[in-house]
ZADO-1210 file (C-alpha; in nm, 4 decimals, padded with zeros to 6 digits):
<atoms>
<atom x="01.3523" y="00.0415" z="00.5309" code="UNK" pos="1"/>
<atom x="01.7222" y="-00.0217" z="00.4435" code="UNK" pos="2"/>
<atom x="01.9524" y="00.2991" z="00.4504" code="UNK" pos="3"/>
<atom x="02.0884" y="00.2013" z="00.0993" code="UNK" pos="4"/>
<atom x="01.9343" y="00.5221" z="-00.0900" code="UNK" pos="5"/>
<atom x="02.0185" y="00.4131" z="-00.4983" code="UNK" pos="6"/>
<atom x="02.0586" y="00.6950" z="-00.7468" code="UNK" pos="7"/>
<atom x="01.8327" y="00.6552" z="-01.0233" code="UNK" pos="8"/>
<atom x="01.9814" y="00.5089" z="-01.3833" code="UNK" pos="9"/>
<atom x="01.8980" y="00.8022" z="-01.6826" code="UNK" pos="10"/>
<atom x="01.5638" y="00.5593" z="-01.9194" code="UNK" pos="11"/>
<atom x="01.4984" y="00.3561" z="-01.6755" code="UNK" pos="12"/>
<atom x="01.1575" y="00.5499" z="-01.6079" code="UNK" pos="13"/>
<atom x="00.9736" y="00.5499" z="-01.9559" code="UNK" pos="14"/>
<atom x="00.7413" y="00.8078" z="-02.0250" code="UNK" pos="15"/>
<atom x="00.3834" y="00.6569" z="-01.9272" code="UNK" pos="16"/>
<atom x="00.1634" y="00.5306" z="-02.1986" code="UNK" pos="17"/>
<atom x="-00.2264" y="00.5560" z="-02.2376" code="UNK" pos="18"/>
<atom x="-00.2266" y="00.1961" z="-02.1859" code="UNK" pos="19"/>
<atom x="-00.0489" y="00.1947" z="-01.8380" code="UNK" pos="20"/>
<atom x="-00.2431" y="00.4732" z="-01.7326" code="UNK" pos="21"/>
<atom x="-00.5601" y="00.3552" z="-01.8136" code="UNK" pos="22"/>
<atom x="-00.4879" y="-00.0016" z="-01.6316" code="UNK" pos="23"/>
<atom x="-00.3746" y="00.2338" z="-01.3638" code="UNK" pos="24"/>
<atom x="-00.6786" y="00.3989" z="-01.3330" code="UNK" pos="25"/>
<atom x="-00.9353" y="00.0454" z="-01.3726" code="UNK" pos="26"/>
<atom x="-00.7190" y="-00.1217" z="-01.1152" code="UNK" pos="27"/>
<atom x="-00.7133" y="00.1713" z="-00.8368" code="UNK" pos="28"/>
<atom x="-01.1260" y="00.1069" z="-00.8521" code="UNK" pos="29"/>
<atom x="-01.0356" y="-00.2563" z="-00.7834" code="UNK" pos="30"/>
<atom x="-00.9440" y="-00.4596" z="-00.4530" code="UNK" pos="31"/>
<atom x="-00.6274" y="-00.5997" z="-00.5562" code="UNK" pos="32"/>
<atom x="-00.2727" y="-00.5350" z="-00.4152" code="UNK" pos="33"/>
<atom x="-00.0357" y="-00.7701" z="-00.5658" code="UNK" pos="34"/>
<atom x="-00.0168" y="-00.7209" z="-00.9852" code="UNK" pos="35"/>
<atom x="00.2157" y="-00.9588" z="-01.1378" code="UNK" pos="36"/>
<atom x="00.3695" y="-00.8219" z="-01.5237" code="UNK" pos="37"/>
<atom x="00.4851" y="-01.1099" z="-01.7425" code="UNK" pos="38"/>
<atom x="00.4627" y="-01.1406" z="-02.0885" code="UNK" pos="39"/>
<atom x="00.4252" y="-01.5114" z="-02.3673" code="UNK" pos="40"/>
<atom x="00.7846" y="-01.3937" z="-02.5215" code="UNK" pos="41"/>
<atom x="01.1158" y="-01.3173" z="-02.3375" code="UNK" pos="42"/>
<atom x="01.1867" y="-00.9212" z="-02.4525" code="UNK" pos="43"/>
<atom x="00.8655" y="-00.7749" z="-02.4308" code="UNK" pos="44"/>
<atom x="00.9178" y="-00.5288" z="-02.2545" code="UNK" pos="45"/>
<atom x="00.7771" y="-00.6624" z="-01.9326" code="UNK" pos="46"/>
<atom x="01.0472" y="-00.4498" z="-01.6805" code="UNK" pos="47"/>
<atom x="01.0288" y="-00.1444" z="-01.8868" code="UNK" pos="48"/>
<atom x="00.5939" y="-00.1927" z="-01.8306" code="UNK" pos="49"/>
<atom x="00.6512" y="-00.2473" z="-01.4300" code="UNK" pos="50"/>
<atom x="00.8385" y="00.0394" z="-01.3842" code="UNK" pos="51"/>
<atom x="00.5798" y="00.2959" z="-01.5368" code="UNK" pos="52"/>
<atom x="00.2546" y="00.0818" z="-01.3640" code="UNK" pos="53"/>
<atom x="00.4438" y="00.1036" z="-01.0702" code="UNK" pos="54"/>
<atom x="00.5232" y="00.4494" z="-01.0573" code="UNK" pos="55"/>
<atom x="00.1625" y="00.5551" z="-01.2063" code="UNK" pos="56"/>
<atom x="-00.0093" y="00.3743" z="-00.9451" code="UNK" pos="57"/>
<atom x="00.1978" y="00.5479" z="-00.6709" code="UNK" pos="58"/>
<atom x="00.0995" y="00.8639" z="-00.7987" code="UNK" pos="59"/>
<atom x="-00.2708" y="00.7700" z="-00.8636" code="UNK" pos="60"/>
<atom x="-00.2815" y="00.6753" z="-00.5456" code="UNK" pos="61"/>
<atom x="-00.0899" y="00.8680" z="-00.3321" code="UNK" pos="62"/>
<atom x="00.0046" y="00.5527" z="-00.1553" code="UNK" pos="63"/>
<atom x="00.2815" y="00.3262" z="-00.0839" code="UNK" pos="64"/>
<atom x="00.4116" y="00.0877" z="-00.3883" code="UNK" pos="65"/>
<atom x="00.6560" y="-00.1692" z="-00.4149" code="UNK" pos="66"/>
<atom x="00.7858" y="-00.2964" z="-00.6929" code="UNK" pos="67"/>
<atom x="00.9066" y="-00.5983" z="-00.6793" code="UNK" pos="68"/>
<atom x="01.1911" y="-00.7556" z="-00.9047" code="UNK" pos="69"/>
<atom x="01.0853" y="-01.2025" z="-00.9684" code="UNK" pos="70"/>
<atom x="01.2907" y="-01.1661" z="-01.2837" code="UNK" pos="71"/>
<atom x="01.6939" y="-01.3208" z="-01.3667" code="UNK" pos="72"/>
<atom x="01.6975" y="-01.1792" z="-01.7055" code="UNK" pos="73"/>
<atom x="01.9891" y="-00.9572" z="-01.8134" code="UNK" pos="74"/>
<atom x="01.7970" y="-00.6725" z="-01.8403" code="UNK" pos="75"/>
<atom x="01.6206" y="-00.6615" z="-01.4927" code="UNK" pos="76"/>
<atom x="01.6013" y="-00.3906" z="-01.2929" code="UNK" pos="77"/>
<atom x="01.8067" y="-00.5922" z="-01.0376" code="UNK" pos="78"/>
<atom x="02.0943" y="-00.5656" z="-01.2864" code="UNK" pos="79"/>
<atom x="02.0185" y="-00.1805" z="-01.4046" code="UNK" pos="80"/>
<atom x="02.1034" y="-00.0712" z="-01.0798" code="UNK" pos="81"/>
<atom x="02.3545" y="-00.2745" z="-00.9363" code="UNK" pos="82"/>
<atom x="02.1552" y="-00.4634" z="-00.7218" code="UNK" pos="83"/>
<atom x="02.2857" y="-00.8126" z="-00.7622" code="UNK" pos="84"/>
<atom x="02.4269" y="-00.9158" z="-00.4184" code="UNK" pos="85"/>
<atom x="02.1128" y="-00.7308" z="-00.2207" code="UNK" pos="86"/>
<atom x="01.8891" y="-01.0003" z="-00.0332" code="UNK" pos="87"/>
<atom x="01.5500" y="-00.9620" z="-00.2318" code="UNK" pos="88"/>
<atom x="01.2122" y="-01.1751" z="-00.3305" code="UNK" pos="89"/>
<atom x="01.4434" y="-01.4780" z="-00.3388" code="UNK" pos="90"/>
<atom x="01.5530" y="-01.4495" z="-00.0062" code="UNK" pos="91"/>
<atom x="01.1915" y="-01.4058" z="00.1359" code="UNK" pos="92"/>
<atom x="01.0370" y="-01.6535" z="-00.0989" code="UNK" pos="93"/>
<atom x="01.3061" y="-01.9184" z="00.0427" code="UNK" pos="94"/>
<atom x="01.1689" y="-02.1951" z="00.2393" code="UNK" pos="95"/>
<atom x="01.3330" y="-02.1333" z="00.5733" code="UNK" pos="96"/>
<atom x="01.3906" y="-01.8622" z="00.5537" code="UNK" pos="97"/>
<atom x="01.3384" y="-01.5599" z="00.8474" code="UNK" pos="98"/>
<atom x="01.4639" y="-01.2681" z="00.7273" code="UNK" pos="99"/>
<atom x="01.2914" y="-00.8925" z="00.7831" code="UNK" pos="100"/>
<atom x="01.1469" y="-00.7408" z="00.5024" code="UNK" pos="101"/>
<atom x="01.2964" y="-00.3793" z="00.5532" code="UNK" pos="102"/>
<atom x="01.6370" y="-00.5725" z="00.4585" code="UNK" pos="103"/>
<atom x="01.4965" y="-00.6860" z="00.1308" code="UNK" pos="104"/>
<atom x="01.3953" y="-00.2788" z="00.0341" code="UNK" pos="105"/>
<atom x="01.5662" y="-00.0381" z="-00.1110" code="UNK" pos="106"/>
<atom x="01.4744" y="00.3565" z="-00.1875" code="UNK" pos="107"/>
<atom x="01.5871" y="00.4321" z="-00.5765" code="UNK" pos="108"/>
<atom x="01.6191" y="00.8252" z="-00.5554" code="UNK" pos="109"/>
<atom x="01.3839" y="00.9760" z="-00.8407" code="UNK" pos="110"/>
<atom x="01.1423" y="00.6793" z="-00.7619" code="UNK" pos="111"/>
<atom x="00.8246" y="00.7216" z="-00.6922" code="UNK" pos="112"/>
<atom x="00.8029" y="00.3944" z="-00.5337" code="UNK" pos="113"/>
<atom x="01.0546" y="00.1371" z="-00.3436" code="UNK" pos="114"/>
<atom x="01.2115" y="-00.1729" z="-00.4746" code="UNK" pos="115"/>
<atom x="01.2615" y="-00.5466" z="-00.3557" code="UNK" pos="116"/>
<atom x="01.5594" y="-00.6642" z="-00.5795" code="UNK" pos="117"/>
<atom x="01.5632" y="-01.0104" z="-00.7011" code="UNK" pos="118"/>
<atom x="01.7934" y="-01.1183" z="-00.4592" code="UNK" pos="119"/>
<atom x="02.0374" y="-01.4067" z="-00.3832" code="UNK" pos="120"/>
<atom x="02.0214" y="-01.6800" z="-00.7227" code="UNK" pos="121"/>
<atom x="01.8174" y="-01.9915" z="-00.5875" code="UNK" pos="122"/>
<atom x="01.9501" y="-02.3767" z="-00.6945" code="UNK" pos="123"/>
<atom x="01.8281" y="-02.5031" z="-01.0160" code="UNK" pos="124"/>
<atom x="01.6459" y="-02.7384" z="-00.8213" code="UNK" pos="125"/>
<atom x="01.4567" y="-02.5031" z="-00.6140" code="UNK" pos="126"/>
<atom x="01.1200" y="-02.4159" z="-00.7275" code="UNK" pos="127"/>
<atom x="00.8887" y="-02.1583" z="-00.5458" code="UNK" pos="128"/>
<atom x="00.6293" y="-02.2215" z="-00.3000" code="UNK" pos="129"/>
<atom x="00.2689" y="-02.1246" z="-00.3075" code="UNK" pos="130"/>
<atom x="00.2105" y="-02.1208" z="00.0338" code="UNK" pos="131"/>
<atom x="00.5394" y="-01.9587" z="00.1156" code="UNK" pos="132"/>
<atom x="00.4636" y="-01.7027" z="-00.1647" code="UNK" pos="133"/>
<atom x="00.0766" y="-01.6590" z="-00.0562" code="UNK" pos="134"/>
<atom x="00.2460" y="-01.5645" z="00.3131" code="UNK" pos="135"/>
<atom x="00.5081" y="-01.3118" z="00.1547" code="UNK" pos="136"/>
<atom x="00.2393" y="-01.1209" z="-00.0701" code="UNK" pos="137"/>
<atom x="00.0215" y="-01.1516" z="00.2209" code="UNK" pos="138"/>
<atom x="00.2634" y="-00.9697" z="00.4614" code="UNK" pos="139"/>
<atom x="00.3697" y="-00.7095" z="00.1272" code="UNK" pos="140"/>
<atom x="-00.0446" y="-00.6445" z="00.1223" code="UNK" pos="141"/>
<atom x="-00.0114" y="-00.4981" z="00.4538" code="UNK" pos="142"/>
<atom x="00.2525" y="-00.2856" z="00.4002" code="UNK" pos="143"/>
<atom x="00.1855" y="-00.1732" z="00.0498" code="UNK" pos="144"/>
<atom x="-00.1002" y="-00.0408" z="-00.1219" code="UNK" pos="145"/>
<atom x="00.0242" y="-00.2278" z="-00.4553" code="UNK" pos="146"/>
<atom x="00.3230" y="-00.4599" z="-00.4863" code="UNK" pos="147"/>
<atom x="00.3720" y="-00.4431" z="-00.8595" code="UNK" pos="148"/>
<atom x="00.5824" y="-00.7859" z="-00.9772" code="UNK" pos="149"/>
<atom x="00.8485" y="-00.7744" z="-01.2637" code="UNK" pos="150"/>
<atom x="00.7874" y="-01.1703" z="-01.3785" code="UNK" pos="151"/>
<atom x="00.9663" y="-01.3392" z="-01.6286" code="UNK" pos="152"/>
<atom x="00.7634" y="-01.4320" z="-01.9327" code="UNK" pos="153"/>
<atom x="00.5078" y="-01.7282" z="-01.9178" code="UNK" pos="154"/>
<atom x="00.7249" y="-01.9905" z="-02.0777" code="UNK" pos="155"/>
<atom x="01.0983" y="-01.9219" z="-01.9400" code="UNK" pos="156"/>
<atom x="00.9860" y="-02.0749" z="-01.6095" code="UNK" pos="157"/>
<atom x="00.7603" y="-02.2368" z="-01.3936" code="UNK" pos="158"/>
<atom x="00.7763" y="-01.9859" z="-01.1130" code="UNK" pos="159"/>
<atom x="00.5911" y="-01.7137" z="-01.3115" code="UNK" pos="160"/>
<atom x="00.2541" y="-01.9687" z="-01.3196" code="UNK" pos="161"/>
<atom x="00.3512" y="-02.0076" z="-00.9377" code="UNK" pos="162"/>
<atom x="00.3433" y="-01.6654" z="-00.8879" code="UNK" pos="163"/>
<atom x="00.0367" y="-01.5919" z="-01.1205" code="UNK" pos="164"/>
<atom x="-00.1929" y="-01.8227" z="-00.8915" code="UNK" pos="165"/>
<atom x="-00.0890" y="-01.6326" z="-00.5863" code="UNK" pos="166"/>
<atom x="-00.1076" y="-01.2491" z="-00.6955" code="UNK" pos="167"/>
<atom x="-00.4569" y="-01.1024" z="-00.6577" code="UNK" pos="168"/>
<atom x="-00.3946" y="-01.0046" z="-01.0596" code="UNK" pos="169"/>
<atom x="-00.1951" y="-01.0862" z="-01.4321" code="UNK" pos="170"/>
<atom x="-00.1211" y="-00.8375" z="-01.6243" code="UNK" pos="171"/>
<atom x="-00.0022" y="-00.9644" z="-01.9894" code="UNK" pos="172"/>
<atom x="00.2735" y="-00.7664" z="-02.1875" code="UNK" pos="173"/>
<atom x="00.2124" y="-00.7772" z="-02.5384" code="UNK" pos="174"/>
<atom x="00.4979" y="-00.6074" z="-02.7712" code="UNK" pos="175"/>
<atom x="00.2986" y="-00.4433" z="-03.0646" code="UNK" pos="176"/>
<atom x="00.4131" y="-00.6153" z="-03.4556" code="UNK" pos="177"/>
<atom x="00.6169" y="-00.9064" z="-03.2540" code="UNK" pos="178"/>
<atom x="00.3905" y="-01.1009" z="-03.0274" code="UNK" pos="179"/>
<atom x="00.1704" y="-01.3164" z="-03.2579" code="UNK" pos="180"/>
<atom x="-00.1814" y="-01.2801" z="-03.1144" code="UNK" pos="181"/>
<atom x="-00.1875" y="-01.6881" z="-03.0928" code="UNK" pos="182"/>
<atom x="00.0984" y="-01.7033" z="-02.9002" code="UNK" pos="183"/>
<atom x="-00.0428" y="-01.4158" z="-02.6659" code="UNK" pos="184"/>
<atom x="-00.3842" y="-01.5787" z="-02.6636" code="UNK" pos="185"/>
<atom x="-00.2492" y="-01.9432" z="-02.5579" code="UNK" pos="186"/>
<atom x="00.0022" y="-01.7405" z="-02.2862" code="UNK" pos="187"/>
<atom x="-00.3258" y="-01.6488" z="-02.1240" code="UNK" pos="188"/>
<atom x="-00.5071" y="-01.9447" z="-02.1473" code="UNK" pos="189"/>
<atom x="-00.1858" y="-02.1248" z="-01.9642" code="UNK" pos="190"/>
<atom x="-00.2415" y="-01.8604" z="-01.7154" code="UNK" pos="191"/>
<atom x="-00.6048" y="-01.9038" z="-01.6546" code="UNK" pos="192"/>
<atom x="-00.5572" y="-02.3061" z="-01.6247" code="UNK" pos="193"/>
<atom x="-00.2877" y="-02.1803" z="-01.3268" code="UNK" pos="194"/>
<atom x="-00.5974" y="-02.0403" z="-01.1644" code="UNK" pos="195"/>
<atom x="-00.4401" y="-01.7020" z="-01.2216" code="UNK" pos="196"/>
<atom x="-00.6632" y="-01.3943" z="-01.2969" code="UNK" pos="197"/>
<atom x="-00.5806" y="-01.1993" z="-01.5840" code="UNK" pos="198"/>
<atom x="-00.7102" y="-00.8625" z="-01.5191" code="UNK" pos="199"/>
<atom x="-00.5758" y="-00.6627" z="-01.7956" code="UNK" pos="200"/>
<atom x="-00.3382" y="-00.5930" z="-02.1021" code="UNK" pos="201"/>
<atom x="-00.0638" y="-00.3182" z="-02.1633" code="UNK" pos="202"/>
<atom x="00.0497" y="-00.3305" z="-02.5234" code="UNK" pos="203"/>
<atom x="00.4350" y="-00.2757" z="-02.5547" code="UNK" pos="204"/>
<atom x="00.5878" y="-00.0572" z="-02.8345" code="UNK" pos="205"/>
<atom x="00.3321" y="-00.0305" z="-03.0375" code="UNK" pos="206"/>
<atom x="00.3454" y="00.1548" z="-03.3707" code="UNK" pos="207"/>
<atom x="00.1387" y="00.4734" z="-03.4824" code="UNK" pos="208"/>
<atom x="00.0687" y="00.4660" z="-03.8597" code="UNK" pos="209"/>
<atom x="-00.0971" y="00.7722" z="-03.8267" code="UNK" pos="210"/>
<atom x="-00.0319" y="01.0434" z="-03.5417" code="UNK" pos="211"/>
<atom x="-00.0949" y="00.9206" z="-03.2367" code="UNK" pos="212"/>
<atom x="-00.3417" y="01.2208" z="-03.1096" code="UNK" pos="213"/>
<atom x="-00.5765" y="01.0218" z="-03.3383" code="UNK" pos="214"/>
<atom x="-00.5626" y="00.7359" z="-03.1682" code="UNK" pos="215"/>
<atom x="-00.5556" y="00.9238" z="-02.8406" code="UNK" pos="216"/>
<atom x="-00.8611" y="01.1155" z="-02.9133" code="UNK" pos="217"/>
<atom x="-01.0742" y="00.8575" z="-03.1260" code="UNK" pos="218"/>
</atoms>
């Protein structure tokens, strides 16, 4: 693993939420080790959602997790912790590419798992591989328990349906009172036609109208 030890940023762990412990818990009784987290609608919340699955599942598990960082957005986690010129997913997900995977990791102190950065910015005309990316996850799989993916949302680019067919599951962000439940429905019906398997839901931000122990408890 690379030496690099990064201090953790103050909010960038959220508190967990029944939703992303509960998902936690149905896919620990499941065989799948790559989860990919996108959303239909840039700003979901789909980095803030990664984080917490991927540092619930290390401590549900009591195994290894990576998370891994497939989004350029200006909020990734890439960006919150100064990250930008580490070699990452991009790097390994390169066609040509040999590079050793402890180079691509780096421990975040306060994290309860480790994190691939995004990594060098690829040409505009490169698109990602699905056999190079079904090799990489395959190689993650047998290092990690869970490799937890921070995607960018369904619509901003064509790697996230790449991605989707090659992780063993989709996880769809949904921001409560913003995502229209047509646009969320048709972002997983685009997903499913990728031949990716949606295997769950975390809804973002939701409001409580009355206090949340009620919906907790009932």
């Amino acid at each position: 693993m690379n030496d690099c030890v990064i201090p953790s940023i103050p909010n960038v762990l959220p508190l967990f939420t029944p939703s992303e412990s509960n998902l936690a818990s149905t896919v620990l009784d499941q065989d799948r080790k790559v989860l990919l987290l996108t959303a239909a609608n840039v700003g979901s919340g789909v980095t803030t959602s990664a984080v917490a699955l991927a540092g619930e599942l290390a401590r549900s598990s009591h195994a290894s997790v990576l998370l891994v960082d497939a989004s350029p957005s200006a909020n990734s986690i890439t960006r919150r912790l100064g990250l930008e010129e580490h070699l990452g997913f991009m790097d390994l997900a390169r066609p040509g590419e040999a590079l050793d995977i402890e180079a691509c990791i780096v421990q975040v102190e306060d994290f309860s798992c480790v994190v691939m950065p995004l990594g060098r910015p690829r040409r505009q005309d490169e698109r990602l591989e699905s056999q190079r990316l079904r090799e990489l996850f395959a190689r993650l799989g047998e290092r990690y328990r869970f490799v937890v993916v921070d995607g960018e949302a369904v619509y901003a680019s064509p790697d996230t349906l790449t991605i989707s067919a090659q992780a063993n599951g989709v996880i769809l962000v949904v921001r409560g009172e913003e995502t229209r439940w047509e646009v969320a429905q048709a972002a997983a019906q685009r997903l499913a036609q990728a031949d990716a398997k949606v295997i769950g839901c975390i809804f973002n931000a939701r409001k409580y109208y009355m206090p949340k122990w009620v919906y907790d408890h009932f």
